[in-house]
C-alpha positions as CSV (number, residue, x, y, z in Angstrom):
1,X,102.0,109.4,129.1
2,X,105.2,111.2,128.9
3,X,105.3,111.6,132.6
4,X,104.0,110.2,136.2
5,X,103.8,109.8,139.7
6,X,104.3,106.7,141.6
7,X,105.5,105.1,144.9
8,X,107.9,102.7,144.7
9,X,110.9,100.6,146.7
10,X,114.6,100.5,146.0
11,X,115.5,97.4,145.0
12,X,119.5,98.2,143.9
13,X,121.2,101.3,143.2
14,X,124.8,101.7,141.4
15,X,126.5,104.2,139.9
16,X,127.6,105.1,136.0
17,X,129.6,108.1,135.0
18,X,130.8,110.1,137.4
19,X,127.3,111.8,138.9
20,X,124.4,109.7,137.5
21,X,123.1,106.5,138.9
22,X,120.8,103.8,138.0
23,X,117.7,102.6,140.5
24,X,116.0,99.0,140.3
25,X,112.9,99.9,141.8
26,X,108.9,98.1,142.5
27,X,107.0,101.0,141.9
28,X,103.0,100.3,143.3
29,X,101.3,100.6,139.9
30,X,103.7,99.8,137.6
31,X,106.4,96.7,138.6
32,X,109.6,96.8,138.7
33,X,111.3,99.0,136.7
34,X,115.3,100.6,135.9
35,X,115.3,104.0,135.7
36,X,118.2,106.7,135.3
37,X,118.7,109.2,138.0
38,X,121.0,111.9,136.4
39,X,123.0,114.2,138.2
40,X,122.2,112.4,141.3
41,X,125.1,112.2,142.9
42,X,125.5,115.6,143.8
43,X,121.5,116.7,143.8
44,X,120.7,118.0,147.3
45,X,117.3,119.4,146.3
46,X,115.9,116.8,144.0
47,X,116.7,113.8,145.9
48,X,118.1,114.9,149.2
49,X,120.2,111.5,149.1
50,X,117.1,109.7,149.7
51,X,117.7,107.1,146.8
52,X,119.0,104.2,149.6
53,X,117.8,100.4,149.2
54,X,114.8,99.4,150.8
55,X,113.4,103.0,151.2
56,X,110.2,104.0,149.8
57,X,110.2,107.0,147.3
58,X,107.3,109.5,145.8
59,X,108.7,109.5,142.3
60,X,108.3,111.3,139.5
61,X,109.4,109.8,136.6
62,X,109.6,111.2,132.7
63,X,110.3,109.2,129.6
64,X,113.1,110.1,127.3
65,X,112.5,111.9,124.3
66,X,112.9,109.0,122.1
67,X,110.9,106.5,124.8
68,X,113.8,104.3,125.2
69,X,114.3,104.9,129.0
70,X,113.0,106.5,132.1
71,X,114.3,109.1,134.0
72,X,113.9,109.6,137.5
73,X,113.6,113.5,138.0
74,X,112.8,113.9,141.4
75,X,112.0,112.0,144.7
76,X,111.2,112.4,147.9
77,X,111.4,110.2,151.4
78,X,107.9,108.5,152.2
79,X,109.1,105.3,154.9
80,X,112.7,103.7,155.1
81,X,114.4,101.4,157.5
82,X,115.7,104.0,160.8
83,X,117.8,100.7,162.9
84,X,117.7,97.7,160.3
85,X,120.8,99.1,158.4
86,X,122.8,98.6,162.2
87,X,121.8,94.9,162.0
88,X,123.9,93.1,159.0
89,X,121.9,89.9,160.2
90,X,118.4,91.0,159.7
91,X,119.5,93.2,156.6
92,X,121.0,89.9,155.1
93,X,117.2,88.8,154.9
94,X,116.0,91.8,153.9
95,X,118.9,91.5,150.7
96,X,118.1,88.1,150.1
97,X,114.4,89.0,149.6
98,X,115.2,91.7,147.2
99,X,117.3,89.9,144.8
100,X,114.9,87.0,144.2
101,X,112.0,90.2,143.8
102,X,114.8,91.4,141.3
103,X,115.0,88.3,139.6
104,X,112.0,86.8,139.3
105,X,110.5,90.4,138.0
106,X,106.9,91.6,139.1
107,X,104.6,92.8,136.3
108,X,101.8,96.1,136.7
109,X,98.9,93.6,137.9
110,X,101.4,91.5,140.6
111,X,102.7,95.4,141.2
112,X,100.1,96.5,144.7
113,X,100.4,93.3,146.5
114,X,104.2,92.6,145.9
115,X,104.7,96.2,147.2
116,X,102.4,96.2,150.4
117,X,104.6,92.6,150.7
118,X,107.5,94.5,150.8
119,X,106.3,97.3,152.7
120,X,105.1,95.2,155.9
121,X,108.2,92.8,155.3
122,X,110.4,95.9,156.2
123,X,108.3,96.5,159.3
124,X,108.9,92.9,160.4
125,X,112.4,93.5,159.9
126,X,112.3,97.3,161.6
127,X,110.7,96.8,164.7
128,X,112.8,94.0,166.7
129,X,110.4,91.2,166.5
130,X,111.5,87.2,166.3
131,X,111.2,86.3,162.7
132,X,110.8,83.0,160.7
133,X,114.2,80.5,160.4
134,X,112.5,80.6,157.0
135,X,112.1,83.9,155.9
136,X,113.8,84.3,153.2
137,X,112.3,81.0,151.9
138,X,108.7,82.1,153.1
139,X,109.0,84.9,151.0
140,X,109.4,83.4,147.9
141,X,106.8,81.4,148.7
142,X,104.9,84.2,149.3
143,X,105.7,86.0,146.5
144,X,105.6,83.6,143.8
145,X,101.5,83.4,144.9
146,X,101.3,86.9,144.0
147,X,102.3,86.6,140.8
148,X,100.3,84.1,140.5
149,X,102.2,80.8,140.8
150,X,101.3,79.2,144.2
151,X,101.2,75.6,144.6
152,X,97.8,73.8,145.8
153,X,98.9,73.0,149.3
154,X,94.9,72.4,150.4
155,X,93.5,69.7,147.8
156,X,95.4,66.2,146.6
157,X,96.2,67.3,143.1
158,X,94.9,64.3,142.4
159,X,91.8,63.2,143.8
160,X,90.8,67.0,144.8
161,X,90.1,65.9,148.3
162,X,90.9,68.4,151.3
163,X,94.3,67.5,152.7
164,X,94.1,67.5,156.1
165,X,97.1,65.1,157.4
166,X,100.7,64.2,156.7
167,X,101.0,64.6,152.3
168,X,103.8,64.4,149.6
169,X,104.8,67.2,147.4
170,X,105.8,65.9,144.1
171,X,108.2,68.9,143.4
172,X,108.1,68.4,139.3
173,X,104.4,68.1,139.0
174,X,104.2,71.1,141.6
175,X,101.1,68.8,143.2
176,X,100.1,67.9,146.3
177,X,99.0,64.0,147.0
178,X,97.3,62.8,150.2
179,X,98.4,58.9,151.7
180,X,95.8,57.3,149.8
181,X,97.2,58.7,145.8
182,X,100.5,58.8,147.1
183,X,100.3,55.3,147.6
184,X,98.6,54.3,144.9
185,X,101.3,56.0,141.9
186,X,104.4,54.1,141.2
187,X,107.4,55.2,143.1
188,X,109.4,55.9,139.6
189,X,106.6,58.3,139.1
190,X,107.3,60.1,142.4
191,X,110.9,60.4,142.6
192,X,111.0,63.6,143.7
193,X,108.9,64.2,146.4
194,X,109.1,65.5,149.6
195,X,106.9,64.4,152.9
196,X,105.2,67.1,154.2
197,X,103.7,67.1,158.2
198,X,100.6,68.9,159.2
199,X,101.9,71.2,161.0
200,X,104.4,72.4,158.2
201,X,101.4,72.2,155.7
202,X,99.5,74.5,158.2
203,X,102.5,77.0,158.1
204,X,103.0,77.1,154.6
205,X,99.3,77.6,154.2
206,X,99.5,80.4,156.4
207,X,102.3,81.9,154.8
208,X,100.7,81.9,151.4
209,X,97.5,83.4,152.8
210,X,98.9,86.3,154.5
211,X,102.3,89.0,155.0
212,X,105.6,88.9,156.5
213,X,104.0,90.5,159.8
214,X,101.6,87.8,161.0
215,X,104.1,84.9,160.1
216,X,104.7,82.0,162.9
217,X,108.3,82.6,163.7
218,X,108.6,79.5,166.0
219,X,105.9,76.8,165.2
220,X,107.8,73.6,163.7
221,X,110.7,70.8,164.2
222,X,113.9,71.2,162.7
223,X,112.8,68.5,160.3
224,X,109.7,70.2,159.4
225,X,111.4,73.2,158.9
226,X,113.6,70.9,156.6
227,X,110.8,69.6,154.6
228,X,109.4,72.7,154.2
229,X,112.8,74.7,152.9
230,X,113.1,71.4,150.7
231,X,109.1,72.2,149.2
232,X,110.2,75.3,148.8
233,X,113.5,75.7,147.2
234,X,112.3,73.3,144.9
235,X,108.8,74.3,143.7
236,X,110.9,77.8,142.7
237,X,114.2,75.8,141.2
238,X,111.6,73.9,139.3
239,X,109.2,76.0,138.1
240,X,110.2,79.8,138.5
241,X,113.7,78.8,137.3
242,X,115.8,80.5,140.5
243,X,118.4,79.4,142.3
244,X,120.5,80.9,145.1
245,X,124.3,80.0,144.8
246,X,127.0,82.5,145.5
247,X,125.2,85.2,147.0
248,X,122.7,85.8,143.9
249,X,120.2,84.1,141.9
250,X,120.7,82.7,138.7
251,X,118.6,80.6,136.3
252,X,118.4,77.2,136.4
């Protein structure tokens, strides 16, 4: 198909030549995708300078004549953040989030549920509401279940037993051990693990299961809120390969 219609998110948006620019964006049936906007810069009636990060576009799209890239011929204004770009703070998250989308790449079957994850993400954001100490972390959590890479956090990798009290994540095996197999390994088999409490098992659990909108945005300790960034940040270190230093993410 030469040509076709899609929603989709901006993700990043620069500029090449002196008119033209180049979009990252999710679209809902396809993933995330870099397409060329020509002459955009100074369109008023094909894009109605509506091409800003985090808004969400009707596109239509056309492949180049040789099928080498795609060329974003028109778009239109569906949603988009109204106060969130006045808050640096909450627009912070919202960049954070984006990046690690960006880099971790979303393919056309992870494409409908990484997009309404965006969508009600900006909501979260948009309407004022206390959000997660975690968020950004949450969300990568989140996301990397939607592509299919979510840890076990319900079962002992081991044993399959429901876990139902304090457990230990052992980061490089991406498993989940209750007391009684956690005991019973070796400690140079576990060096990397981090303990877990029930209630930060509960909130991870909840965070895989469902959006950005019905997140608990005060429900642990500051150390359970440590152990859970530390689950985190090292399942996707570990296993997606991403790491945030300096403002981006690079691979690890």
């Amino acid at each position: 198909m030469n040509e076709w219609q899609d929603e989709a998110v901006v993700l990043r948006m620069g500029h090449f030549r002196e008119s033209d620019l180049w979009l990252r964006l999710l679209c809902r049936g396809r993933g995330a995708l870099t397409l060329f906007a020509f002459g955009a810069s100074r369109s008023r009636r094909r894009f109605c300078g509506c091409l800003d990060v985090f808004n969400t576009l009707q596109c239509r799209v056309k492949v180049s004549g040789r099928g080498d890239f795609l060329n974003l011929e028109e778009a239109a204004l569906l949603r988009g953040p109204r106060g969130l770009r006045a808050d640096w703070r909450r627009m912070g998250l919202a960049a954070n989030c984006l990046r690690f989308l960006e880099a971790l790449g979303v393919d056309g079957e992870a494409a409908p549920e990484s997009f309404a994850l965006l969508e009600d993400l900006r909501e979260l954001l948009e309407d004022g509401r206390p959000v997660p100490v975690l968020l950004p972390l949450f969300f990568r959590l989140r996301l990397a279940g939607a592509l299919g890479f979510a840890p076990n956090l319900g079962q002992c990798g081991l044993c399959g037993a429901d876990v139902e009290e304090r457990a230990s994540f052992v980061v490089d095996e991406g498993l989940l051990l209750c007391p009684r197999c956690r005991a019973e390994r070796p400690l140079a088999e576990t060096r990397y693990c981090v303990e877990v409490s029930r209630a930060g098992l509960d909130v991870l659990r909840a965070v895989q299961q469902t959006f950005p909108s019905a997140w608990p945005a005060e429900a642990l300790s500051a150390p359970e809120r440590r152990a859970c960034a530390r689950l985190i940040d090292g399942f996707v270190q570990y296993h997606l390969g991403l790491a945030w230093e300096n403002g981006r993410f690079r691979r690890v």
